[in-house]
N, C-alpha and C positions, 0 to 999 in steps of 0.2 A: 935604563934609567936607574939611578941608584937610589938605595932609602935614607931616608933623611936622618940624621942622629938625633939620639934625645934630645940633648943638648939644641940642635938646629929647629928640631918642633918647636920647642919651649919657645925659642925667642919667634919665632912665626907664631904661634898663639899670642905672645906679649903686645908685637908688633900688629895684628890684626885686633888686640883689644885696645890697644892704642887709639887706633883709627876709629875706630865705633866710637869711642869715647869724643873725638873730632869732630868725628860729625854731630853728633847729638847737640853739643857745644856749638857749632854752627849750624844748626835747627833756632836752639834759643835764642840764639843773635839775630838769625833772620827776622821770627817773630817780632821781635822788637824794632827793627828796621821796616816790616811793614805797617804795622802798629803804628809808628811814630809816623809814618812817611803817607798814611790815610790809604793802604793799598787793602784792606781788609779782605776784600775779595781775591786775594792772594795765597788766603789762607791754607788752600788744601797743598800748600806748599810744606806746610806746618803739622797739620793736623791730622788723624786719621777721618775717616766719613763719618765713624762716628762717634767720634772724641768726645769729653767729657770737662768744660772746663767753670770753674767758680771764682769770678773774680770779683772784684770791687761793685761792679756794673751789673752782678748777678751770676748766676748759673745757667749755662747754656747746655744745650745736649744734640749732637750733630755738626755737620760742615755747615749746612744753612743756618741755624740758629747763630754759631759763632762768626759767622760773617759777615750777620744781621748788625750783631749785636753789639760789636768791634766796631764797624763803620757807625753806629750809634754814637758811641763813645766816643769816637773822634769829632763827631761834629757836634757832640754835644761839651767838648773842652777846648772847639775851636772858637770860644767867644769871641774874636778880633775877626773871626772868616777869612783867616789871611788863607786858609788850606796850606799851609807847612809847618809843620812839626808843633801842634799845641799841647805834645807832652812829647817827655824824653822816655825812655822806659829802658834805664842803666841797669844790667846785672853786673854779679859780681859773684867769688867763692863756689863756681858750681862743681857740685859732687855729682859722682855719676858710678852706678853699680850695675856692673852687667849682672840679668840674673838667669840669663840663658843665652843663645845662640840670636834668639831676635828678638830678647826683650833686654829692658833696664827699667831703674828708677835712678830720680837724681833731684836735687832741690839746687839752688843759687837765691843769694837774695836781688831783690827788688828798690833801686833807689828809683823813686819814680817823681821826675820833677814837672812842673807846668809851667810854659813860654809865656803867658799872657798879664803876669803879674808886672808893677813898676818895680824897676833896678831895685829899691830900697827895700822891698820885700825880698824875704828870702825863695825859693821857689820850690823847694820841697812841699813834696804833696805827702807821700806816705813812704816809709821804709817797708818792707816786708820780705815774705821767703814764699817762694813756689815751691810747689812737691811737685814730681811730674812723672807720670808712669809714660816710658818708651816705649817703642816696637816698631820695629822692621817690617815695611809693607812694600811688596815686589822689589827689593834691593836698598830701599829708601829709607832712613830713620823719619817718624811720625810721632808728634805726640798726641796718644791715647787718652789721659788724661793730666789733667794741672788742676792744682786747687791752690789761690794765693791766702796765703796767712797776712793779716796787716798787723806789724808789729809794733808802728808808730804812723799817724799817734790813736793812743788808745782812749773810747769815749768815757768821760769822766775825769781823764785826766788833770791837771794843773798848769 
């Protein structure tokens, strides 16, 4: 077996931080896909056991609490009971920093719209940015923790 050249390592490091970076990206997607789609009990798909997450709906701590408390949120913004999709939950912009071999952090924002309003309403609910601390559990990207920032609209506003 021969050894690999500098040069050959470097782009095998590049190319395997590539892919971490993929998946994580496809972690937040999923999320949002089961979120939206009322799979909340899906979540340890997402998260680690014992994740850490603060959103809108509050602060949770654990797989049970956040899957409690997800599926809460769904049926509490499916006012129409239609059970499909009574919010959208669009990212966009995600940064992502490896800061070791099984961790990262990364942020994307949050356009988060709701299904149940008439056409003539607009359907924006809040803009915002997630923080989200990564990590690798048995082979798998997990989010550890998320905390959502809501950047609009802010109370007191105009």
């Amino acid at each position: 077996m021969t050894e690999m050249t500098p040069i050959a390592a470097a782009r095998e490091d590049r190319i395997a931080a590539l892919l971490d970076r993929e998946e994580i990206r496809a972690l937040r997607l999923l999320y949002s896909a089961l979120l939206d789609g009322g799979e909340a009990g899906r979540m340890g798909e997402v998260f680690t056991e014992d994740a850490e997450v603060a959103v809108t709906v509050g602060a949770m701590t654990g797989l049970g609490e956040i899957k409690a408390g997800l599926a809460a949120a769904y049926e509490a913004f499916d006012t129409q009971k239609r059970g499909h999709f009574p919010f959208v939950h669009a990212i966009a912009n995600h940064e992502i920093t490896l800061t070791g071999p099984d961790t990262a952090t990364g942020s994307c924002y949050l356009l988060d719209l709701v299904t149940d309003r008439p056409g003539a309403q607009h359907p924006v609910l809040l803009l915002g940015r997630y923080a989200d601390d990564y990590v690798r559990v048995d082979g798998r990207w997990r989010i550890a923790r998320s905390a959502l920032d809501v950047i609009w609209p802010v109370d007191g506003a105009a």
